[in-house]
N, C-alpha and C positions, 0 to 999 in steps of 0.2 A: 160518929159521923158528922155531927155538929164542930167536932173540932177542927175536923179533917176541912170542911167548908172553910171556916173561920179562916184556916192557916192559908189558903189556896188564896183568901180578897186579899188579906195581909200582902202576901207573895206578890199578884199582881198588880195592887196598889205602890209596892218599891221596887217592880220592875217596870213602872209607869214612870216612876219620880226619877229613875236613875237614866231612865233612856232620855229626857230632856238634856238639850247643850245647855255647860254653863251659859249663865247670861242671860237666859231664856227669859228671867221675870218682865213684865211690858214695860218696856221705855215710858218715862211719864216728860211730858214739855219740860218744864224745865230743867231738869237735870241735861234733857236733849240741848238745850238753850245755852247752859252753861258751859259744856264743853265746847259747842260750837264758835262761843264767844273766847273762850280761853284762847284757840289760835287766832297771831295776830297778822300772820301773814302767809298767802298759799299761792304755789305753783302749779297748775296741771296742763296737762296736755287735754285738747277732747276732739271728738269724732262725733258733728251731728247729721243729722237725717233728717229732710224733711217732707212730709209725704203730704203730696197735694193730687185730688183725687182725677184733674183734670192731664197729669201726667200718669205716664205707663211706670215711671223708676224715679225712687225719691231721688230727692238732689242731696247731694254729700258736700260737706265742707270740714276744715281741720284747721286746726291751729293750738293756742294756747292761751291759757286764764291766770290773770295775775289779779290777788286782793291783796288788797292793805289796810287794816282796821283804822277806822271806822268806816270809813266812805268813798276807799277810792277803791275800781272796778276797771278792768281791762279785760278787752275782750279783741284779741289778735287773730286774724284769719289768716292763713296763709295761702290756703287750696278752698275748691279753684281760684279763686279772685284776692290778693290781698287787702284787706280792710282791716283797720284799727280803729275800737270803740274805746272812748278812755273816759270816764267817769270818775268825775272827783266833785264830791258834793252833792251840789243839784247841778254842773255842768258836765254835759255830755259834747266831748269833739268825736267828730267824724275825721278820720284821714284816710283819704283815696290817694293811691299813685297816682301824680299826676293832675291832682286837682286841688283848689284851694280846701283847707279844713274847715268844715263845719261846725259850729258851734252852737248849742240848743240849753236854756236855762228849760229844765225838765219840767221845772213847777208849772209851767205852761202849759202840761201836757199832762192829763189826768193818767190817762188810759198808761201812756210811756213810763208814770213816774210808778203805777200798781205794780207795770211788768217788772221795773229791775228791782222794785221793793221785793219782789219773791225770790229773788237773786240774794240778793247783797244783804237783805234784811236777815234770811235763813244761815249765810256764811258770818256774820255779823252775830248772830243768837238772839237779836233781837226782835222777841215777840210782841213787841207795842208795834213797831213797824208794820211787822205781818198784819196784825189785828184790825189795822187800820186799813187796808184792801180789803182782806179775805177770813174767810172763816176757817179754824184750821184743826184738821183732824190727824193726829199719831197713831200710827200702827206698828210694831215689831217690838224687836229687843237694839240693846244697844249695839248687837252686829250686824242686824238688820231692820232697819226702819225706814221708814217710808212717812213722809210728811202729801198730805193731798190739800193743795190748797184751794179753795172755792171763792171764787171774785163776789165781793158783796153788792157792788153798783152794776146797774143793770147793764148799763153800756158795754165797760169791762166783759160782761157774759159772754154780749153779742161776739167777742172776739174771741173769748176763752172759755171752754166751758168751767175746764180747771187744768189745774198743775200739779204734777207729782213730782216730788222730790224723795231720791231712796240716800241713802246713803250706809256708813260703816262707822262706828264709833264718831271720831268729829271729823269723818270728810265726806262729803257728797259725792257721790257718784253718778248718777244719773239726774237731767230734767228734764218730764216730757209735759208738755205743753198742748193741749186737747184744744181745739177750737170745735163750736156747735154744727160746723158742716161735715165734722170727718178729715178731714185735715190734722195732721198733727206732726209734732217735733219733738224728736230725741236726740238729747245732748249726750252722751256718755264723757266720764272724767277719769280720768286717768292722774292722781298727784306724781310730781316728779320727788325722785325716794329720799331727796334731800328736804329736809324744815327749815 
Protein backbone atom coordinates (compact mmCIF):
# COMPACT_ATOMS: atom_id res chain seq x y z
CA UNK A 1 0.00 0.00 0.00
CA UNK A 2 2.95 2.20 0.78
CA UNK A 3 4.09 1.86 -2.57
CA UNK A 4 1.04 2.30 -4.25
CA UNK A 5 0.95 6.01 -2.11
CA UNK A 6 4.53 6.58 -3.09
CA UNK A 7 3.87 6.03 -6.92
CA UNK A 8 0.42 8.24 -6.79
CA UNK A 9 3.02 11.73 -5.09
CA UNK A 10 5.50 10.65 -7.71
CA UNK A 11 2.82 10.77 -10.56
CA UNK A 12 1.32 13.96 -9.40
CA UNK A 13 4.49 15.75 -8.47
CA UNK A 14 5.28 15.16 -12.82
CA UNK A 15 1.87 15.90 -13.67
CA UNK A 16 2.57 19.31 -11.76
CA UNK A 17 6.05 19.80 -13.37
CA UNK A 18 4.80 18.92 -16.91
CA UNK A 19 1.54 21.18 -16.81
CA UNK A 20 3.93 24.44 -16.18
CA UNK A 21 4.53 26.51 -19.74
CA UNK A 22 7.96 26.61 -20.90
CA UNK A 23 9.51 29.66 -19.57
CA UNK A 24 7.58 29.55 -16.53
CA UNK A 25 10.86 30.02 -14.12
CA UNK A 26 10.53 33.94 -12.47
CA UNK A 27 11.92 36.59 -14.70
CA UNK A 28 14.91 37.92 -12.50
CA UNK A 29 15.72 42.29 -13.26
CA UNK A 30 18.44 41.88 -15.07
CA UNK A 31 18.23 39.47 -17.43
CA UNK A 32 14.63 41.48 -17.89
CA UNK A 33 17.11 44.61 -18.18
CA UNK A 34 19.12 43.06 -20.67
CA UNK A 35 16.92 42.16 -23.22
CA UNK A 36 15.17 45.22 -23.03
CA UNK A 37 18.36 47.08 -23.63
CA UNK A 38 19.49 44.73 -26.55
CA UNK A 39 16.64 46.45 -28.85
CA UNK A 40 17.79 49.58 -30.16
CA UNK A 41 15.02 50.89 -31.84
CA UNK A 42 10.92 50.40 -31.55
CA UNK A 43 7.91 51.17 -33.38
CA UNK A 44 4.43 50.73 -32.06
CA UNK A 45 1.15 51.80 -32.43
CA UNK A 46 -1.00 52.32 -28.98
CA UNK A 47 -4.49 52.92 -27.73
CA UNK A 48 -4.86 54.86 -24.35
CA UNK A 49 -7.48 55.36 -21.84
CA UNK A 50 -7.79 57.58 -19.49
CA UNK A 51 -10.30 57.51 -16.74
CA UNK A 52 -11.08 60.40 -14.67
CA UNK A 53 -13.66 59.86 -12.04
CA UNK A 54 -15.32 63.23 -12.57
CA UNK A 55 -16.30 61.95 -16.13
CA UNK A 56 -19.04 59.36 -16.95
CA UNK A 57 -16.44 57.51 -20.22
CA UNK A 58 -12.62 57.65 -20.18
CA UNK A 59 -11.22 59.80 -22.84
CA UNK A 60 -9.49 57.73 -25.72
CA UNK A 61 -6.49 58.75 -27.78
CA UNK A 62 -4.21 56.73 -30.41
CA UNK A 63 -1.28 57.28 -32.20
CA UNK A 64 2.18 55.94 -32.42
CA UNK A 65 5.61 55.49 -30.21
CA UNK A 66 8.87 55.79 -31.84
CA UNK A 67 12.30 54.98 -29.41
CA UNK A 68 15.76 55.18 -30.27
CA UNK A 69 18.45 54.13 -27.98
CA UNK A 70 19.46 55.85 -25.67
CA UNK A 71 17.32 58.88 -25.17
CA UNK A 72 15.44 59.82 -27.85
CA UNK A 73 11.37 59.17 -27.18
CA UNK A 74 8.40 60.18 -29.37
CA UNK A 75 5.20 60.18 -28.56
CA UNK A 76 2.74 61.02 -31.79
CA UNK A 77 -1.08 61.42 -31.16
CA UNK A 78 -3.09 61.35 -33.91
CA UNK A 79 -6.88 61.04 -32.38
CA UNK A 80 -8.73 62.95 -31.26
CA UNK A 81 -6.31 66.00 -31.21
CA UNK A 82 -2.79 65.71 -33.07
CA UNK A 83 0.12 66.34 -30.66
CA UNK A 84 3.72 65.51 -30.98
CA UNK A 85 5.90 64.89 -27.84
CA UNK A 86 9.61 64.35 -29.08
CA UNK A 87 12.17 63.86 -26.47
CA UNK A 88 15.75 63.63 -27.04
CA UNK A 89 17.92 63.96 -23.98
CA UNK A 90 16.67 66.05 -21.31
CA UNK A 91 14.75 68.22 -24.26
CA UNK A 92 11.16 67.82 -24.48
CA UNK A 93 9.31 69.76 -27.73
CA UNK A 94 5.71 70.12 -27.84
CA UNK A 95 4.24 70.48 -31.46
CA UNK A 96 0.63 71.62 -31.72
CA UNK A 97 -1.18 72.22 -35.15
CA UNK A 98 -1.11 75.41 -35.44
CA UNK A 99 1.07 76.73 -32.73
CA UNK A 100 4.39 77.71 -32.02
CA UNK A 101 6.63 74.52 -30.44
CA UNK A 102 7.30 74.16 -27.15
CA UNK A 103 10.28 73.51 -25.74
CA UNK A 104 11.01 72.32 -22.02
CA UNK A 105 14.82 71.38 -20.53
CA UNK A 106 13.08 68.46 -18.27
CA UNK A 107 15.84 68.64 -15.67
CA UNK A 108 13.72 71.55 -14.56
CA UNK A 109 10.95 69.42 -13.79
CA UNK A 110 11.42 66.85 -11.17
CA UNK A 111 8.02 65.24 -11.19
CA UNK A 112 8.10 65.35 -15.52
CA UNK A 113 11.73 64.05 -15.57
CA UNK A 114 10.46 60.59 -12.75
CA UNK A 115 7.46 60.16 -15.30
CA UNK A 116 9.28 59.64 -18.81
CA UNK A 117 12.13 57.99 -16.55
CA UNK A 118 9.57 55.05 -16.18
CA UNK A 119 9.19 55.15 -19.92
CA UNK A 120 12.24 55.47 -21.67
CA UNK A 121 14.33 54.24 -18.70
CA UNK A 122 12.32 50.62 -18.75
CA UNK A 123 12.55 50.47 -22.94
CA UNK A 124 16.33 51.67 -22.44
CA UNK A 125 16.94 48.41 -19.71
CA UNK A 126 18.27 50.69 -17.75
CA UNK A 127 17.84 49.98 -14.11
CA UNK A 128 20.11 52.93 -12.35
CA UNK A 129 17.55 55.12 -14.06
CA UNK A 130 14.51 53.57 -12.79
CA UNK A 131 16.32 53.29 -9.17
CA UNK A 132 16.68 56.69 -9.07
CA UNK A 133 12.49 57.56 -9.13
CA UNK A 134 11.09 54.43 -7.98
CA UNK A 135 11.40 51.38 -6.26
CA UNK A 136 10.89 48.44 -8.50
CA UNK A 137 9.32 45.18 -8.00
CA UNK A 138 9.23 41.91 -10.99
CA UNK A 139 6.63 39.61 -11.31
CA UNK A 140 6.13 36.76 -14.04
CA UNK A 141 8.07 34.89 -16.52
CA UNK A 142 9.90 36.11 -19.51
CA UNK A 143 6.33 35.90 -21.59
CA UNK A 144 4.73 37.58 -18.98
CA UNK A 145 5.90 40.09 -16.62
CA UNK A 146 4.99 42.86 -15.22
CA UNK A 147 7.32 45.54 -13.75
CA UNK A 148 5.33 47.89 -10.86
CA UNK A 149 6.97 50.72 -10.27
CA UNK A 150 6.67 52.83 -6.90
CA UNK A 151 7.67 56.65 -6.92
CA UNK A 152 10.22 57.21 -3.97
CA UNK A 153 9.74 61.10 -3.39
CA UNK A 154 6.87 62.09 -1.86
CA UNK A 155 5.53 64.69 -4.19
CA UNK A 156 5.92 62.25 -7.17
CA UNK A 157 3.22 59.95 -4.92
CA UNK A 158 0.84 62.83 -4.65
CA UNK A 159 0.55 62.34 -8.54
CA UNK A 160 1.08 58.69 -8.87
CA UNK A 161 0.51 56.19 -6.57
CA UNK A 162 2.45 53.81 -8.96
CA UNK A 163 3.04 52.44 -12.42
CA UNK A 164 2.69 49.06 -14.02
CA UNK A 165 4.39 48.06 -16.86
CA UNK A 166 3.49 44.31 -18.29
CA UNK A 167 5.05 43.29 -21.17
CA UNK A 168 6.42 39.96 -23.44
CA UNK A 169 9.91 38.92 -23.89
CA UNK A 170 11.68 42.62 -24.82
CA UNK A 171 8.53 44.51 -25.73
CA UNK A 172 6.13 46.25 -23.43
CA UNK A 173 2.93 46.16 -23.81
CA UNK A 174 0.86 47.83 -21.56
CA UNK A 175 1.38 51.33 -19.05
CA UNK A 176 -0.98 52.00 -16.49
CA UNK A 177 -0.50 54.77 -14.44
CA UNK A 178 -2.47 54.89 -10.97
CA UNK A 179 -2.81 58.31 -9.36
CA UNK A 180 -3.84 58.38 -5.36
CA UNK A 181 -7.44 59.71 -6.19
CA UNK A 182 -8.68 56.81 -8.64
CA UNK A 183 -7.79 58.22 -11.72
CA UNK A 184 -5.80 56.28 -13.93
CA UNK A 185 -4.28 55.65 -17.41
CA UNK A 186 -3.85 52.77 -19.76
CA UNK A 187 -1.64 52.75 -22.57
CA UNK A 188 -1.81 49.61 -24.60
CA UNK A 189 1.08 48.83 -27.29
CA UNK A 190 0.83 47.25 -30.07
CA UNK A 191 4.88 46.97 -32.02
CA UNK A 192 4.59 47.32 -35.79
CA UNK A 193 5.70 43.54 -36.97
CA UNK A 194 8.72 45.00 -38.68
CA UNK A 195 12.42 45.54 -36.19
Amino acid sequence: MRGITHWRAVLALALVFTALPAGADPLQLPELMHRLAGVKARRAHFVEERHIGVLDVPLHSLGELVYEAPDRLEKRTLQPRPEDLRLDGDILTIVRPDKQPVTIDIRNYPQAAALIASVRGTLAGDVAALEQFYRIELHGTLTAWQLQLVPRDGQMRDLFSDIEIDGERDDVRLIRYDQPNGDHAVMTIARDAER
